[in-house]
N, CA, C and O of each residue as an XYZ file, in Angstrom:
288
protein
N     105.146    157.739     90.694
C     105.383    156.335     90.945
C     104.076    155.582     90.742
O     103.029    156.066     91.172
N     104.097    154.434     90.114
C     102.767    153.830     89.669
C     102.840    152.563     90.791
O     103.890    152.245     91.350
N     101.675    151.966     90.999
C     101.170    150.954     92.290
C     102.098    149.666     91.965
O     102.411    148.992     92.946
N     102.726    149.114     90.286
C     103.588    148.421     90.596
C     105.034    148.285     91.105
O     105.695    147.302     91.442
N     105.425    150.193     91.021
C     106.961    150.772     91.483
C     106.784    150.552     92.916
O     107.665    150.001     93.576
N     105.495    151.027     93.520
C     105.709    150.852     94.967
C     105.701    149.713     95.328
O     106.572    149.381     96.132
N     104.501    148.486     94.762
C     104.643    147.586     95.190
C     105.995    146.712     94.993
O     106.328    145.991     95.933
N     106.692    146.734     93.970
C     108.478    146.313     93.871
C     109.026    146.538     94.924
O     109.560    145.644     95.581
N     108.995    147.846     95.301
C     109.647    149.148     96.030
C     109.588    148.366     97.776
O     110.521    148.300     98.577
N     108.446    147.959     97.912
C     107.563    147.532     99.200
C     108.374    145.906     99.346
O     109.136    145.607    100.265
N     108.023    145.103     98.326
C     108.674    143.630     98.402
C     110.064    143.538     98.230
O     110.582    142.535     98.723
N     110.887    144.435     97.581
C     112.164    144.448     98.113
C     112.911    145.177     99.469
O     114.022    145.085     99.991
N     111.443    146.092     99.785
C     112.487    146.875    101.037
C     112.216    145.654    102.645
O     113.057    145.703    103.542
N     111.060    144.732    102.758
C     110.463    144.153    103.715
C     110.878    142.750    103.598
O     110.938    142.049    104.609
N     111.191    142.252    102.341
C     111.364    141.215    101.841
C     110.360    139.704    101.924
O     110.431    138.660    102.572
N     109.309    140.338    100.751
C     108.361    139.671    100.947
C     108.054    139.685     99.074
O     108.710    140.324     98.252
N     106.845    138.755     98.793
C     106.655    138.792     97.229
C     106.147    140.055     96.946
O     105.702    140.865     97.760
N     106.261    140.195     95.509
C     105.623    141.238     95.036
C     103.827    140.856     95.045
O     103.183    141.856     94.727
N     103.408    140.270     95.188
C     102.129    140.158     95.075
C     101.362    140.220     96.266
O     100.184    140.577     96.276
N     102.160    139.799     97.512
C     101.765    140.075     99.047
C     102.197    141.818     99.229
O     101.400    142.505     99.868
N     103.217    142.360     98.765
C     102.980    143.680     98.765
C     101.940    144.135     97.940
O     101.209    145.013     98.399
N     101.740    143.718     96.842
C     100.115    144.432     96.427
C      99.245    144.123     96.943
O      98.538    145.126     97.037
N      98.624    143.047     97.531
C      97.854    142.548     98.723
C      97.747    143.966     99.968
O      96.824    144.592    100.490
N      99.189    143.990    100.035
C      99.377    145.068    101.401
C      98.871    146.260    101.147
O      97.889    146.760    101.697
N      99.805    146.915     99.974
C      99.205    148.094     99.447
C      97.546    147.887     99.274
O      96.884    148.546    100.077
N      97.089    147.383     98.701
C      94.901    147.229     98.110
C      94.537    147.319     99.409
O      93.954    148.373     99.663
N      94.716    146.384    100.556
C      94.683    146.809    101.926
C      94.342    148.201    102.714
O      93.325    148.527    103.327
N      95.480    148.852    102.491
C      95.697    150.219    103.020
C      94.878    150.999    102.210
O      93.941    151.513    102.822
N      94.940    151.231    101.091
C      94.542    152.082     99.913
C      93.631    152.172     99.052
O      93.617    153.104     98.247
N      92.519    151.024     99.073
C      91.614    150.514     97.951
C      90.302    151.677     98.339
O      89.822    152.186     99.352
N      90.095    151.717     96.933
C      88.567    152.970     97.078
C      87.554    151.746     96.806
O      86.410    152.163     96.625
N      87.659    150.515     96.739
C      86.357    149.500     96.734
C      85.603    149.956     98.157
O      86.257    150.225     99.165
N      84.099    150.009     98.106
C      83.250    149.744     99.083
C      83.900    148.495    100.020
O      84.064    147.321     99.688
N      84.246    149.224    101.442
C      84.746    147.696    102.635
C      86.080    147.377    102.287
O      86.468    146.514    103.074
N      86.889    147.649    101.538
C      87.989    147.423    101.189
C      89.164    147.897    101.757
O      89.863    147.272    102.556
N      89.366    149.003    101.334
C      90.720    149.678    101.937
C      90.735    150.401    103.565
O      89.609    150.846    103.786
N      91.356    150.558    104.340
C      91.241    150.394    105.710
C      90.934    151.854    105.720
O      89.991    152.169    106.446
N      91.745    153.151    104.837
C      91.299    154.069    105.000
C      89.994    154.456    104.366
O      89.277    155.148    105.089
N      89.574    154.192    103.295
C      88.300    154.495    102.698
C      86.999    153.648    103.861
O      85.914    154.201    104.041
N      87.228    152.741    104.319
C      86.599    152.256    105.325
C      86.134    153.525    106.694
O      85.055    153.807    107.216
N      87.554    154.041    106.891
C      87.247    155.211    107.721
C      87.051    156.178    107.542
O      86.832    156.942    108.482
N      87.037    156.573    106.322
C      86.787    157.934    105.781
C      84.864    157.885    105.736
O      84.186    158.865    106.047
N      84.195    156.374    105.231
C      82.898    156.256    105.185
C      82.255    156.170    106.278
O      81.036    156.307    106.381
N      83.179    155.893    107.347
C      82.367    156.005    108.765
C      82.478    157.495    108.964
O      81.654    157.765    109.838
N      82.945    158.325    108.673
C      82.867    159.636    109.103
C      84.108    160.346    109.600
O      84.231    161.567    109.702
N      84.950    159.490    109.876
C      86.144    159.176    110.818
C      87.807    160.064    109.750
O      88.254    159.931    108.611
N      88.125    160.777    110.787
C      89.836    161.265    110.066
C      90.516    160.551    110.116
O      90.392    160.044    111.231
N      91.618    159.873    109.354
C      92.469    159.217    109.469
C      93.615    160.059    109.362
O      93.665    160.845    108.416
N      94.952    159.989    110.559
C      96.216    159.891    110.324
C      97.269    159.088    110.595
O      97.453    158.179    111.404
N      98.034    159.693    109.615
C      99.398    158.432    109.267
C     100.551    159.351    109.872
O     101.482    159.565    109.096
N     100.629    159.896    111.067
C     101.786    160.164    111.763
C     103.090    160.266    110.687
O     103.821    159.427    110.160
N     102.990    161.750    110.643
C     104.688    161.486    109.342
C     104.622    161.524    108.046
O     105.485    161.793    107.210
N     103.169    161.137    107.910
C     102.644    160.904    106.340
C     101.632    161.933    106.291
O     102.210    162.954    105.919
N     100.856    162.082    106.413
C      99.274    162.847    106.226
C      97.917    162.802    107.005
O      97.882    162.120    108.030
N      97.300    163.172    106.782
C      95.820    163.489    107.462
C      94.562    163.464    106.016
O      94.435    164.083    104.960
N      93.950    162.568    106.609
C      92.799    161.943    105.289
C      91.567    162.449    105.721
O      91.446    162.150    106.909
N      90.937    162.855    105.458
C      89.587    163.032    106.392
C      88.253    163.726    104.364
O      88.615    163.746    103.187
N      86.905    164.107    104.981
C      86.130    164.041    103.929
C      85.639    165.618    104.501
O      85.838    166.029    105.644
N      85.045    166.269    103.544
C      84.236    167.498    103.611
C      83.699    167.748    102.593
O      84.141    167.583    101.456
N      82.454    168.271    102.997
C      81.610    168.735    102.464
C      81.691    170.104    101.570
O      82.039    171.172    102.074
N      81.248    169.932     99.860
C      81.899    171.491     99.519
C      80.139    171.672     98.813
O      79.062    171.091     98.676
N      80.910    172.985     98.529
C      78.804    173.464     98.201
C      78.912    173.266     96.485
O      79.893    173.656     95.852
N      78.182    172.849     96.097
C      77.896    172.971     94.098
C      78.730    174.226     93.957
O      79.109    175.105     94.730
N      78.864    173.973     92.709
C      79.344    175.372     91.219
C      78.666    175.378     90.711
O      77.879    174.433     90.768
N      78.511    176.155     90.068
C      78.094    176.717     88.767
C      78.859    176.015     87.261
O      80.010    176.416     87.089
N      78.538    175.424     86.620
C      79.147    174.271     85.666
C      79.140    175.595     84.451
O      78.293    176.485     84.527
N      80.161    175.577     83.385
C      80.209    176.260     82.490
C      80.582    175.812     81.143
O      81.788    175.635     80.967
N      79.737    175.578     80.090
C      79.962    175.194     78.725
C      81.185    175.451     77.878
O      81.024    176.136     76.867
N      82.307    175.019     78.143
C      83.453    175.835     77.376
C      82.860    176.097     75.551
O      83.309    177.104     75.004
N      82.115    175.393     74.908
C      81.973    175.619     73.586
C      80.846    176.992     73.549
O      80.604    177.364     72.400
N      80.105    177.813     74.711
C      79.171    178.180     74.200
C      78.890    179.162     75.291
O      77.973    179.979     75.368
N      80.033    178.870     76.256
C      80.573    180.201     77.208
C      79.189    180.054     78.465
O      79.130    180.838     79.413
């Protein structure tokens, strides 16, 4: 589903414009710096859950080893 199916999806199920549901959705969801409510909490350090939906949270992974596919 692409951000304008949901946002349709969103302004016909609440009954509101399609453009205040994309408003809503960028809200919730935006990876801009200060923007989206969860990326907001994910940069404070902070887990986010959506009861029913998921668990968002950040970790730390260690480097790889990067590998040249042309030259092995």
């Amino acid at each position: 589903m692409t951000k304008d199916e949901f946002a349709e999806k969103l302004a016909n199920k609440v009954d509101i414009s399609k453009a205040k549901a994309h408003e809503a959705i960028d809200a919730i969801f935006s990876t801009e710096p200060g923007q989206g409510i969860i990326g907001v909490e994910l940069d404070a350090g902070r887990n986010f859950t959506i009861t029913g939906f998921g668990t968002f949270y950040t970790r730390s992974r260690a480097a790889r080893q990067g590998r040249n596919p042309k030259t092995g």
